[in-house]
C-alpha positions in Angstrom: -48.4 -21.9 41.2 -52.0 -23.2 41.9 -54.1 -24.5 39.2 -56.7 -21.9 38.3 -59.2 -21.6 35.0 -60.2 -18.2 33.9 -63.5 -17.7 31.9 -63.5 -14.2 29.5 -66.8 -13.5 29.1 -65.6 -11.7 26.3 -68.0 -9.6 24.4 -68.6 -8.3 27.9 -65.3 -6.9 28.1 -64.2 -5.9 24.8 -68.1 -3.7 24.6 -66.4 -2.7 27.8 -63.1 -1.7 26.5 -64.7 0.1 23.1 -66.6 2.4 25.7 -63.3 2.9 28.3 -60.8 4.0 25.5 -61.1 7.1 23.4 -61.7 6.6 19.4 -58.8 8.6 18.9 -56.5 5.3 19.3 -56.1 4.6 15.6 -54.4 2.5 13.7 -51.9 3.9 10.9 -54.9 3.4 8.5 -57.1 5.3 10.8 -59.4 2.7 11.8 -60.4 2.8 15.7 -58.2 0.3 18.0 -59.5 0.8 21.2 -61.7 -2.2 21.9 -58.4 -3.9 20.8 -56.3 -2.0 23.0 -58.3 -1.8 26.1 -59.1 -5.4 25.9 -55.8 -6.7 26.0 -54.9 -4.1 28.8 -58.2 -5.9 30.8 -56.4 -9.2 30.7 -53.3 -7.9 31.2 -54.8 -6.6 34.6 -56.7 -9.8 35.4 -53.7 -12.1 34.6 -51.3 -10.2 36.7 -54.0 -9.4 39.7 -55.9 -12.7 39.6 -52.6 -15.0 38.4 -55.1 -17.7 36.5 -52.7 -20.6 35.1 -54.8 -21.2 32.2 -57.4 -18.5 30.5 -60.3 -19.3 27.4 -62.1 -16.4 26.4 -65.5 -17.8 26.2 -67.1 -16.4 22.6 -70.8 -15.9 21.7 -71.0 -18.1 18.2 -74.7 -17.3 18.8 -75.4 -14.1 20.9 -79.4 -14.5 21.1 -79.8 -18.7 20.3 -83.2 -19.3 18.5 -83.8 -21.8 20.8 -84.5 -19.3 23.7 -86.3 -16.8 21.0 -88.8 -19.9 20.4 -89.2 -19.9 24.3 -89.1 -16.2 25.3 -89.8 -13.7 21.8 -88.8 -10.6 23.7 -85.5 -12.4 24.8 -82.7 -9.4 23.6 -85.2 -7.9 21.4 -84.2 -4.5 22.0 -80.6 -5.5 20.5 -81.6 -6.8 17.4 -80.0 -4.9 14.1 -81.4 -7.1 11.9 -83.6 -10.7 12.2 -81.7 -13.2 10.3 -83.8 -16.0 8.3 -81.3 -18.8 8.7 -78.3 -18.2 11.3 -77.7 -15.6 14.3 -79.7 -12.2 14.1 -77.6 -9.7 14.1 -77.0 -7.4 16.9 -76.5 -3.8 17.3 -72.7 -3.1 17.8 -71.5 0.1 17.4 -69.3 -0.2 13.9 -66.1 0.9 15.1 -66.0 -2.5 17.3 -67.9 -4.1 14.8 -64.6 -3.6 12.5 -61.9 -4.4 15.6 -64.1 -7.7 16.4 -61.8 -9.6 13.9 -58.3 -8.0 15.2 -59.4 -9.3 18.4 -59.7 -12.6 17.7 -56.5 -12.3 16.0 -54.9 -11.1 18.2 -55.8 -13.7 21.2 -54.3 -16.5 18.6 -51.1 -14.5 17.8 -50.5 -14.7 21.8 -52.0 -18.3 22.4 -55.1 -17.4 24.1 -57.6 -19.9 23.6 -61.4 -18.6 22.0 -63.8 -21.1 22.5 -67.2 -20.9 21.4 -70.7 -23.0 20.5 -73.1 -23.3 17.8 -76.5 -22.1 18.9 -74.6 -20.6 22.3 -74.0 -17.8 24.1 -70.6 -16.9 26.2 -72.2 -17.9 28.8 -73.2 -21.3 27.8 -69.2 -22.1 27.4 -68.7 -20.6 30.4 -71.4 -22.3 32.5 -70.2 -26.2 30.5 -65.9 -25.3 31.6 -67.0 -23.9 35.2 -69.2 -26.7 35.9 -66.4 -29.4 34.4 -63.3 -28.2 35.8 -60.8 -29.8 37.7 -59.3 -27.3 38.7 -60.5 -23.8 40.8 -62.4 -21.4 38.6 -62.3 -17.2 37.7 -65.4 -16.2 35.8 -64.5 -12.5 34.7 -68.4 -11.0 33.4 -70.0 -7.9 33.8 -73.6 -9.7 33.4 -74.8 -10.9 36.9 -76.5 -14.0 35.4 -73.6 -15.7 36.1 -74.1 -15.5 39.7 -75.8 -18.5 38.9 -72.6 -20.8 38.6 -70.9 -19.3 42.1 -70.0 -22.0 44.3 -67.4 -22.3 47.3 -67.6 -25.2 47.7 -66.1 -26.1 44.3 -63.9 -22.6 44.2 -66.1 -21.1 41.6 -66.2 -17.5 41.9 -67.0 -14.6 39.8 -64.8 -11.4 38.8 -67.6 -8.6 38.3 -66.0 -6.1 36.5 -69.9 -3.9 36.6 -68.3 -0.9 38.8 -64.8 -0.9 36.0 -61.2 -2.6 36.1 -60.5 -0.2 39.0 -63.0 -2.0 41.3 -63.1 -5.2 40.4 -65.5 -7.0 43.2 -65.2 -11.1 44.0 -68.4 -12.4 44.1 -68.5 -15.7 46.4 -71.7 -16.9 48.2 -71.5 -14.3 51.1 -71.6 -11.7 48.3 -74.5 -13.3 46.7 -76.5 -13.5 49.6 -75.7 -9.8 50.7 -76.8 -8.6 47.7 -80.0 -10.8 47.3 -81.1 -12.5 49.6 -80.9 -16.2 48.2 -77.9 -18.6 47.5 -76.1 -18.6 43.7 -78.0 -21.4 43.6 -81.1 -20.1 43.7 -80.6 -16.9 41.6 -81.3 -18.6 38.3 -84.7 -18.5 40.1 -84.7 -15.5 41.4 -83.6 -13.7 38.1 -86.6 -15.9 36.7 -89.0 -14.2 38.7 -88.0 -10.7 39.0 -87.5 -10.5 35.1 -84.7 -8.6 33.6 -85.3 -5.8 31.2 -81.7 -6.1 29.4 -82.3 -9.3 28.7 -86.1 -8.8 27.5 -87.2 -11.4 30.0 -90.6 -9.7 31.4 -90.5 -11.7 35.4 -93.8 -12.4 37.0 -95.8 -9.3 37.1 -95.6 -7.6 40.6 -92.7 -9.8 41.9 -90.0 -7.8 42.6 -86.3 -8.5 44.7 -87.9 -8.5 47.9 -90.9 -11.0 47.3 -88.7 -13.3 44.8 -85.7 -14.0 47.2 -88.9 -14.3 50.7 -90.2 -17.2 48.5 -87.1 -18.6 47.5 -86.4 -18.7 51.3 -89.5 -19.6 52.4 -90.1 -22.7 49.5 -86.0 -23.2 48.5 -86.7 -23.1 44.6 -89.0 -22.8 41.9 -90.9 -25.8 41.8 -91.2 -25.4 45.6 -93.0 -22.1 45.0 -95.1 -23.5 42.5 -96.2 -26.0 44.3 -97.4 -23.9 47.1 -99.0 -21.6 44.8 -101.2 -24.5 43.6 -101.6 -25.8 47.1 -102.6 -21.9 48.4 -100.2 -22.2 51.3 -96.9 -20.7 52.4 -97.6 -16.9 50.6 -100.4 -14.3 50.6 -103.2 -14.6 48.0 -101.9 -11.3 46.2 -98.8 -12.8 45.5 -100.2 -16.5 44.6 -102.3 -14.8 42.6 -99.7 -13.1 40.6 -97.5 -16.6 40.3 -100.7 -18.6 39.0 -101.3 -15.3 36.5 -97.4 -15.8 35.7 -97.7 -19.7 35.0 -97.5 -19.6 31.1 -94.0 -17.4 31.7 -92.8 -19.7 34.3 -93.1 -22.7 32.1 -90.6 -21.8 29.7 -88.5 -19.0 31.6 -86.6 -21.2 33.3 -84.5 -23.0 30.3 -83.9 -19.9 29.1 -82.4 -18.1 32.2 -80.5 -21.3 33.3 -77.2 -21.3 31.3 -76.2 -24.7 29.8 -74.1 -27.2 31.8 -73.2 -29.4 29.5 -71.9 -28.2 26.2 -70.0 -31.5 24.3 -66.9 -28.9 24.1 -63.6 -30.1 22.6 -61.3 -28.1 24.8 -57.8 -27.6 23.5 -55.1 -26.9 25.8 -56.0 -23.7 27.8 -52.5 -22.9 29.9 -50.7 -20.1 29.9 -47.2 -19.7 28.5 -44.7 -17.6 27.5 -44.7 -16.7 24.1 -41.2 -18.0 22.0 -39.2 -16.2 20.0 -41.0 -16.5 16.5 -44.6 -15.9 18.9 -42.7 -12.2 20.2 -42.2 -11.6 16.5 -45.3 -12.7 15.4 -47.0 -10.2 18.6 -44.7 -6.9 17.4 -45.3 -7.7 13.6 -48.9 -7.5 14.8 -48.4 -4.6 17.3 -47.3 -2.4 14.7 -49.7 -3.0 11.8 -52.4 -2.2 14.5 -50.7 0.3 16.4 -51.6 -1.5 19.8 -47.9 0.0 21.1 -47.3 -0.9 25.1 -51.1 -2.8 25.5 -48.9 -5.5 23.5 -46.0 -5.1 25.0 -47.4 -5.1 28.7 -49.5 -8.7 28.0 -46.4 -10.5 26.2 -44.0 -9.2 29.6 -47.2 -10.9 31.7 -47.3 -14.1 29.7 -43.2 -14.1 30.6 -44.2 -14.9 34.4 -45.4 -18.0 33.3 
């Protein structure tokens, strides 16, 4: 079997899984199991479809860093519970995954699945420091198309978009990137700078939309290009320099804070996949059954067994 690294953005999927399975999965002392349930059936599905030979599910340890607030204010605003003095703010999750968050985690160690995570970083920090440092050919399974950023053919980086469900899963490689918008993966860090995102509170360049971001990506290659020929006056109409010079205060700072991090100093343990021994099947059941998680155990220790 071929070398491959798979990236969990994980509170991606395990939101995903809280809203795909009904609340009525319960454990015996009725608490809600079906962010726990649904998760492990998601990597279930994208071990057996996508064969990966090692797996990290990349964890926020910070899921709106200060770092970008002091850049961006309105970065995730709209998701904030409650503003924490020192530490991460606190986001809004839904309580019933709120309370499953910690069987997850438990979960993933009882079958060997490595969590890896950052102070002062997202997921998608981890995941853009392990994509961009691998040796080997890289999965990155997200429903957030910021990643789109790190896809790459020529290093066999691609991304798993699970946006559209497990069901239809769609491979996003360069062609798809292009298709879609117009501009290389490299380029989209740019091109999500200037068109803004509004579920990630990041406000874009007033007036620039798809179309006129990914023309002047085209038309300059990248950021600073544009810039430049926005100070010069050449290259674009004067509506739309107009609207760039208007935008230069957001454009200043944007940037750090769309671009995920490349270079984490990670200490990555040993990320391959492998069956789980006898006292690790015992450990899984013993688990199983205190959770009532039933075949979504069973059917991700039988996977792990074809490694």
């Amino acid at each position: 079997m071929t070398d491959r690294l798979m990236l969990l953005d994980s509170a991606s999927l395990y939101f995903r899984a809280f809203y795909g399975v009904p609340d009525t999965v319960r454990a015996p002392d009725g608490m809600p199991v079906n962010a726990v349930r649904g998760f492990l059936d998601i990597i279930t599905r994208l071990v057996t479809t996508y064969r990966p030979t090692h797996l990290v599910a990349c964890w926020d340890d910070d899921w709106r860093p200060q770092w970008r607030v002091d850049l961006i204010p309105t970065y995730k605003t709209h998701r904030v519970a409650e503003v924490v003095a020192v530490g991460p703010d606190v986001e809004v999750v839904p309580d019933p995954l709120e309370a499953q968050v910690p069987v997850i985690r438990d979960t993933l160690d009882a079958l060997g699945l490595r969590i890896l995570g950052a102070p002062a970083h997202e997921a998608d920090d981890v995941i853009g420091t392990l994509a961009t440092t691998a040796t080997m050919p890289v999965d990155i399974v997200t429903g957030d198309r910021d990643l789109f950023q790190l896809v790459d053919d020529a290093r066999d980086v691609r991304v798993i978009y699970t946006a559209r469900g497990m069901s239809n899963l769609e491979v996003v490689t360069d062609a798809t990137v292009v298709a879609k918008y117009g501009v290389l993966p490299g380029q989209y860090a740019d091109f999500a700078t200037l068109r803004g995102d509004s579920s990630d509170g990041l406000p874009g360049v007033a007036g620039i939309g798809d179309k006129t971001a990914a023309a002047l990506l085209a038309a300059h290659g990248d950021l600073p290009g544009i810039l430049a020929a926005a100070e010069s006056g050449e290259g674009m109409s004067a509506g739309v320099r107009a609207k760039l010079l208007a935008g230069l205060p957001y454009l200043a700072v944007a940037p750090q804070v769309v671009a995920v991090v490349r270079d984490l100093p990670l200490t990555v343990p040993d990320t391959r996949l492998r069956p789980l021994d006898d006292q690790g099947k015992a450990d899984a059941a013993a688990l199983a059954e205190r959770w009532a998680l039933g075949t979504a155990m069973t059917r991700i220790v039988d996977a792990l067994d074809a490694f």
